[in-house]
N, C-alpha and C positions, 0 to 999 in steps of 0.2 A: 458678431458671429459666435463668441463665444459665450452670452447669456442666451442665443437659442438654441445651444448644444444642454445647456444646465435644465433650460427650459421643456425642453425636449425629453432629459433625462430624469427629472422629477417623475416619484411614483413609481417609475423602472429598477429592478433589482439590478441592473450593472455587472460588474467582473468579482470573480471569484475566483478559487484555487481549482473547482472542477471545470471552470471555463478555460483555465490555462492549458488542464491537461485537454479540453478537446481539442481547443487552439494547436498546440503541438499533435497529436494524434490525428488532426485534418491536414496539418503541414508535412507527416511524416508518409501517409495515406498517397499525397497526391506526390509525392515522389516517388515511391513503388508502382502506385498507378501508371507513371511516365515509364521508370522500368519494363514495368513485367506485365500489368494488366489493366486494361480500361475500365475493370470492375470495382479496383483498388481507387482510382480516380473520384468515379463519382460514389463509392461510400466515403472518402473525404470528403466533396463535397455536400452530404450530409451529416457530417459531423460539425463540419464548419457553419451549415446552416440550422444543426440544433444549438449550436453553441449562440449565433446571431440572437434564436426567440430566447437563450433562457436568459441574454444581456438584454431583451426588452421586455420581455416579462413584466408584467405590472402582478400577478401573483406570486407577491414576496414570498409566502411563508411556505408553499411548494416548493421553490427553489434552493430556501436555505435546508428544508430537510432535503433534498439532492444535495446538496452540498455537503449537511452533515454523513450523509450516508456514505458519502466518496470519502471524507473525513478519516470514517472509521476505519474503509477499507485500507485507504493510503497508510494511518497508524500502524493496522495491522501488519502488512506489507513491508515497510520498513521495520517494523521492529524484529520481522524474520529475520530480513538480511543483518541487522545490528549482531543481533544472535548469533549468526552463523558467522558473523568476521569478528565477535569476542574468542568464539570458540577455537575460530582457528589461531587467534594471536596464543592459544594457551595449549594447543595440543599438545606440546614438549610437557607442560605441568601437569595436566590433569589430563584425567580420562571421563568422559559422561554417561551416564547407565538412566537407563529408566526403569521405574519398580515394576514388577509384575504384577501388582495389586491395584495401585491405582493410577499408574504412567506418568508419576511425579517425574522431572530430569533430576538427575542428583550428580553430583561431581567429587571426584574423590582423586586424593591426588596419586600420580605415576608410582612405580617403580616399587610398590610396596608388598608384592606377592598377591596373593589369595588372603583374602580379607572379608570377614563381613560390614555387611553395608545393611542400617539401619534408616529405614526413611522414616522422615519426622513427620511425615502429614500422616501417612497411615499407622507408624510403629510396622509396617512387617520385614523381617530380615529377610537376606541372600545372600551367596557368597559367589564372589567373582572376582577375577583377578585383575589386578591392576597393572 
């Protein structure tokens, strides 16, 4: 049985990380679906059954640029949130400002009055208080 699953899957692109997330995203679908609406239901069930073609997919190099593409966005997306729970473990220390010139973030630290603030990507000053 189990060399005509290998057999089978030869040539097939198989699981990936955006297969996982449709995987959960059809499981989470048809729980709301059960909930609240029969519409939520079967758009799980097409998630779960885009998720099935891109695990037999015999066009690999389609599916690895979807998967790079989820990639980038998931990258992105997490490293929001990183961002925004550094920022909060430091709110007691510093304060964040962005430049008016070219919306660099900059961080400077608390408690220091009114102060100028030089950003290094542009060089242009402001003064804001800290």
């Amino acid at each position: 049985m189990r060399g005509w699953f290998q057999r089978f899957m030869s040539g097939r692109y198989g699981y990936d990380r955006f297969n996982r997330f449709l995987s959960i995203a059809s499981l989470v679908l048809f729980v709301a679906g059960l909930l609240f609406s029969p519409l939520l239901y079967w758009l799980g069930i097409l998630t779960l059954g885009y998720c099935y073609f891109r695990m037999l997919s015999r066009n690999i190099q389609k599916r690895y640029q979807e998967n790079a593409k989820y990639m980038a966005l998931e990258n992105k997306a997490s490293g929001w949130f990183s961002t925004r729970r550094i920022r909060f473990k430091q709110r007691g220390q510093y304060r964040y400002f962005r430049c008016p010139h070219c919306r660099q973030e900059l961080r400077v630290p608390r408690g220091k009055g009114r102060i100028s603030i030089t950003c290094p990507k542009c060089g242009t000053q402001f003064v804001k208080k800290s």
